[in-house]
C-alpha positions as CSV (number, residue, x, y, z in Angstrom):
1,X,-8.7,14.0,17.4
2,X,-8.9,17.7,16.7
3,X,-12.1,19.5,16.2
4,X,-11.3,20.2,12.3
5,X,-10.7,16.6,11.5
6,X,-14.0,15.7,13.7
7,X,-16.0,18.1,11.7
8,X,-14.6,16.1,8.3
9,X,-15.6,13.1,9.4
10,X,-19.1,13.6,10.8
11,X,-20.2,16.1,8.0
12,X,-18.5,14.3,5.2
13,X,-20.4,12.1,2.5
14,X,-22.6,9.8,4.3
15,X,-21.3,6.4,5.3
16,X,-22.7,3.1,5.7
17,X,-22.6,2.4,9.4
18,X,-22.9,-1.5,8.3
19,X,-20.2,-1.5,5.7
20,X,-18.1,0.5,8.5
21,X,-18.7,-1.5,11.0
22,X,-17.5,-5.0,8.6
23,X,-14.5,-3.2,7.6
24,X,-13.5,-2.5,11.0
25,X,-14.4,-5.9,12.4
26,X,-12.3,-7.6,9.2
27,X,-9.2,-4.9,9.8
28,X,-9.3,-6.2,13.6
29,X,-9.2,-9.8,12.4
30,X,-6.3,-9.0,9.9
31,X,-4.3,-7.6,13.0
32,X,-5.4,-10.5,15.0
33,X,-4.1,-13.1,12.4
34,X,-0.6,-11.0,11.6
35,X,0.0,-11.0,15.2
36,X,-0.2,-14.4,15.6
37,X,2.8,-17.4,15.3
38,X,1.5,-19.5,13.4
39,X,-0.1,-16.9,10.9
40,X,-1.5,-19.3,7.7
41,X,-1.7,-18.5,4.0
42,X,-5.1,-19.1,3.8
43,X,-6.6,-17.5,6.3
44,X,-4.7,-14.1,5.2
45,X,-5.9,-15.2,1.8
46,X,-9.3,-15.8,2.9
47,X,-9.5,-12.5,5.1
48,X,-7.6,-10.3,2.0
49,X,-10.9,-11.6,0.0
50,X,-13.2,-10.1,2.6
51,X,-11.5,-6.9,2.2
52,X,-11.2,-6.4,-0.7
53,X,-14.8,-7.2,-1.5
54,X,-15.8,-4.7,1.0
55,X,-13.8,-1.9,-0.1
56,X,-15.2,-2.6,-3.8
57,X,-18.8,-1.5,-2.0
58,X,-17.4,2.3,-1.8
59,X,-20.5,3.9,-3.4
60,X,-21.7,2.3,0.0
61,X,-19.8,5.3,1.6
62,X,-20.9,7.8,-0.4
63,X,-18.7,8.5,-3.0
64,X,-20.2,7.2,-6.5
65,X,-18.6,9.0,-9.0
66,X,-14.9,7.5,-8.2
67,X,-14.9,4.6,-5.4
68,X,-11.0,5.0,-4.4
69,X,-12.1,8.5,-3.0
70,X,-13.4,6.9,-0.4
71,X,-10.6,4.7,0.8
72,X,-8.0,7.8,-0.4
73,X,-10.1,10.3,1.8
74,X,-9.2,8.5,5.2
75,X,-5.4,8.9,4.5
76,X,-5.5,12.3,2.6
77,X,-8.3,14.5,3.6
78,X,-9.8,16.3,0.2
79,X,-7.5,14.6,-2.1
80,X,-9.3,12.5,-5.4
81,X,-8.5,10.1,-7.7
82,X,-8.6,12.9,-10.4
83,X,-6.6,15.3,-8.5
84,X,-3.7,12.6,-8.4
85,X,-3.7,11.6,-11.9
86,X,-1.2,13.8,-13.3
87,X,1.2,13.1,-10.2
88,X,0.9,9.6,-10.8
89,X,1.3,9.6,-14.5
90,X,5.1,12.0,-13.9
91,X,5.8,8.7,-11.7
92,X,4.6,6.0,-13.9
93,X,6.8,7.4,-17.2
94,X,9.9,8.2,-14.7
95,X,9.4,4.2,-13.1
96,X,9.4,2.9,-16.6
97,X,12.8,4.6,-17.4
98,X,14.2,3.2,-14.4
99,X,12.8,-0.1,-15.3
100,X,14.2,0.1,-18.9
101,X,17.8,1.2,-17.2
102,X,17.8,-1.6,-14.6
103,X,16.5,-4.1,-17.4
104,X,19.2,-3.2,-19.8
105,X,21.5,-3.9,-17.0
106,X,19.9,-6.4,-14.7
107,X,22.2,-9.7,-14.1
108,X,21.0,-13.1,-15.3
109,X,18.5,-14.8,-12.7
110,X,20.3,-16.0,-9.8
111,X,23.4,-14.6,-10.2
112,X,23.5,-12.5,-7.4
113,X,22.9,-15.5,-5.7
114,X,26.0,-17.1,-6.9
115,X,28.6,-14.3,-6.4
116,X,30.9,-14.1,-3.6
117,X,30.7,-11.3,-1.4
118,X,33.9,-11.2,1.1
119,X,32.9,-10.4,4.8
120,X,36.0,-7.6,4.6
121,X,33.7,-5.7,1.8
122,X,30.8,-5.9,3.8
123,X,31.8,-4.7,7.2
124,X,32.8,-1.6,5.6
125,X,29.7,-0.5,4.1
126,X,28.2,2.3,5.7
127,X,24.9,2.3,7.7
128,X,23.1,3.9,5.6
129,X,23.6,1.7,2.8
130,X,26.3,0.6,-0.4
131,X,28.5,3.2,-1.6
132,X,30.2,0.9,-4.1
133,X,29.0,-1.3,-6.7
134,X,28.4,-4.7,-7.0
C-alpha cells in the first residue's frame, strides 16, 4: 500500500471499527462458503442478509449525507453518489434504447433453445466471439 492511499484511509471520515470489523468477518465467511463444494442456497442467502444489513449502517462510517459514498469510496477514491449521477443517467437512457431494440426484436421464449446450430457453423466462429447472425 502506498503512502498516498494510507494517508486516505487513516485521515478519511471516521469509521466504526465495530461495523469494520463485522463486515470483514462476514466478507471472510462469504469467501469461505463460495469456496466450498457443497456451497447451499441458504446459507449464501442467509450470509447476503448480513451484508446487506451492515452495509445499510453507512452513516456508521461516517458518511451521513449519502450512505453509498461509503461503500463507493473503497473502490473509487473521492468519487460520490452525486458526482456519478449524470454518468449514470447517459447509461440508463442509452440501456433503455438497447432494451427497446433487442425487445422489438427478441425471439419468442425458448426458441433459441429449439434451433439447430450445426457443429460446422460453430467451429468457425472466431475466438473472440460471433461474427454472423443467428
Amino acid at each position: 500500500m502506498n503512502v498516498r492511499e494510507w494517508r486516505r484511509i487513516t485521515t478519511g471520515p471516521p469509521r466504526s471499527p465495530e461495523l469494520a470489523v463485522a463486515l470483514a468477518r462476514a466478507s471472510a465467511e462469504g469467501n469461505r462458503l463460495e469456496r466450498t463444494a457443497g456451497r447451499r442456497l441458504g446459507d449464501l442467502q442467509a450470509l447476503l442478509a448480513t451484508v446487506v444489513a451492515l452495509k445499510q449502517e453507512s452513516p456508521g462510517l461516517g458518511y451521513a449525507a449519502e450512505p453509498y459514498d461509503a461503500h463507493l469510496d473503497d473502490y473509487e477514491p473521492g468519487e460520490t453518489a452525486a458526482g456519478l449521477a449524470p454518468l449514470l443517467e447517459e447509461l440508463r437512457i442509452s440501456l433503455v434504447k438497447i432494451l427497446e431494440a433487442v425487445g422489438e426484436q427478441a425471439a419468442a421464449p425458448g426458441e433459441v433453445v429449439r434451433r439447430h446450430f450445426p457443429v460446422e457453423a460453430q467451429e468457425r466462429l472466431p475466438p473472440g466471439g460471433p461474427e454472423y447472425r443467428l
